[in-house]
N, C-alpha and C positions, 0 to 999 in steps of 0.2 A: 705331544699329546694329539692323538687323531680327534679333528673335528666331526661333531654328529650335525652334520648339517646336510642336507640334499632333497631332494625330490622322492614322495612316496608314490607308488606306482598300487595302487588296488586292486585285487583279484577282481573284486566284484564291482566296478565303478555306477553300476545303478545305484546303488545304495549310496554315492555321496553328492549331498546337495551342493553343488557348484563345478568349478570345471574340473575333472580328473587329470586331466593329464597336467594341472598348475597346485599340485597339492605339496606344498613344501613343508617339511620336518626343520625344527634348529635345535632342537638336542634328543640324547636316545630317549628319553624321558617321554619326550612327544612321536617318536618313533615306534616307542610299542604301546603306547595309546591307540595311534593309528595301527599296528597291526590287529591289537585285539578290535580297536571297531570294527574293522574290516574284515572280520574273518568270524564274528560271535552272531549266533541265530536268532540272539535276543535283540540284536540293535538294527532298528529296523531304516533308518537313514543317518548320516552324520554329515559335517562341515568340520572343515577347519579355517578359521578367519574370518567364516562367512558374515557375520552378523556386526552391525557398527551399533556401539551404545553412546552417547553423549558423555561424557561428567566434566565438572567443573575440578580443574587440578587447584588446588590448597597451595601449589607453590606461583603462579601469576594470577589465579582468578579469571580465567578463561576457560571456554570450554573448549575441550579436545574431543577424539575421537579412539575409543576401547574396543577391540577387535578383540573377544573372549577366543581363547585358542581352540575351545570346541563345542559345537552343538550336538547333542545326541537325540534322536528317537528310539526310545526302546520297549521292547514288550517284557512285562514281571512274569511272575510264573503263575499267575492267575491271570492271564492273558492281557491285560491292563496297560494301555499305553500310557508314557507320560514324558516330557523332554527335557533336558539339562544342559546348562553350558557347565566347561568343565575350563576353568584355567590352571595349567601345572608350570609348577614355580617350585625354586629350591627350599627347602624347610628352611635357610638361615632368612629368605626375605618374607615368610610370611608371621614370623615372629616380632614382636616389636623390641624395637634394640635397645640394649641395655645402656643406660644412660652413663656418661665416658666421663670426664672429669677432663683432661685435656683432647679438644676438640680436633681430628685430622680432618682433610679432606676426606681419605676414604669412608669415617663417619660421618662427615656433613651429606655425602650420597648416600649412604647406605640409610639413614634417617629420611633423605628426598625419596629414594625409591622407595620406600616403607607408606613414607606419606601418599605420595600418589597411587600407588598400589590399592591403598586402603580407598582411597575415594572411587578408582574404581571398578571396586567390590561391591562399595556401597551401592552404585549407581548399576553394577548388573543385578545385586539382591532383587534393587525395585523392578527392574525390567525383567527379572523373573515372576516376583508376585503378579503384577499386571498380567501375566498368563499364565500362571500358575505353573510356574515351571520350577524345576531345583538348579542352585548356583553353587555349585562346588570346586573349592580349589583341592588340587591334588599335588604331593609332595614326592619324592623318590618313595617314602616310605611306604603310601600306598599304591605304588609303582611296582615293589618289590626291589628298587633299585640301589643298590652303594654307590 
């Protein structure tokens, strides 16, 4: 299976807040993310990794540091600016997993990534609200991708 992992390269590198030429992709999913922000007349800056949010992970009670995989600026079609992170993630981890009867390893993580995931979500919601900005996670599906 070919790895989607490498370096995205921006036609337009004004438009991205942080260093362009250190702009890394790890799956297509986040590959044509970044083609469309970089190429769409409505988005008026982006980042990827740019932004560090705190949350306390549910699995040690410590806080870590959440790197939402995108920030956007974009103009509506009533001229209207407003900005959003965007974290994209496979639709099997943003659903909550169905409860097992005999417990594997691979459920005991996939229940850990689930849980951490969700705290933080939570903790970018708030750090959306504090600027009014939108927190959306994004799935293959509204990727367009199988």
């Amino acid at each position: 299976m070919r790895s989607y992992k490498g370096f995205f390269r921006p036609r337009d590198p004004r438009k991205y807040k942080g260093n362009p030429k250190n702009i890394v992709y790890r799956s297509r999913w986040e590959l044509k993310l970044m083609m469309y922000l970089d190429s769409h007349r409505d988005i008026l800056e982006w980042g990827s990794e740019e932004i560090i949010i705190p949350y306390r992970s549910p699995l040690d009670g410590r806080i870590h540091r959440y790197f939402p995989d995108f920030y956007v600026k974009r103009k509506n079609l009533k001229g209207q600016v407003s900005c959003l992170l965007i974290e994209v993630k496979p639709a099997g981890q943003v659903k909550r997993p169905v409860l097992q009867e005999t417990v594997s390893k691979k459920y005991v993580r996939t229940v850990a990534t689930y849980v951490v995931n969700q705290a933080k979500w939570k903790a970018a919601e708030s750090y959306c609200k504090d600027r009014n900005w939108e927190f959306k996670i994004m799935t293959e599906k509204e990727l367009g991708i199988k």
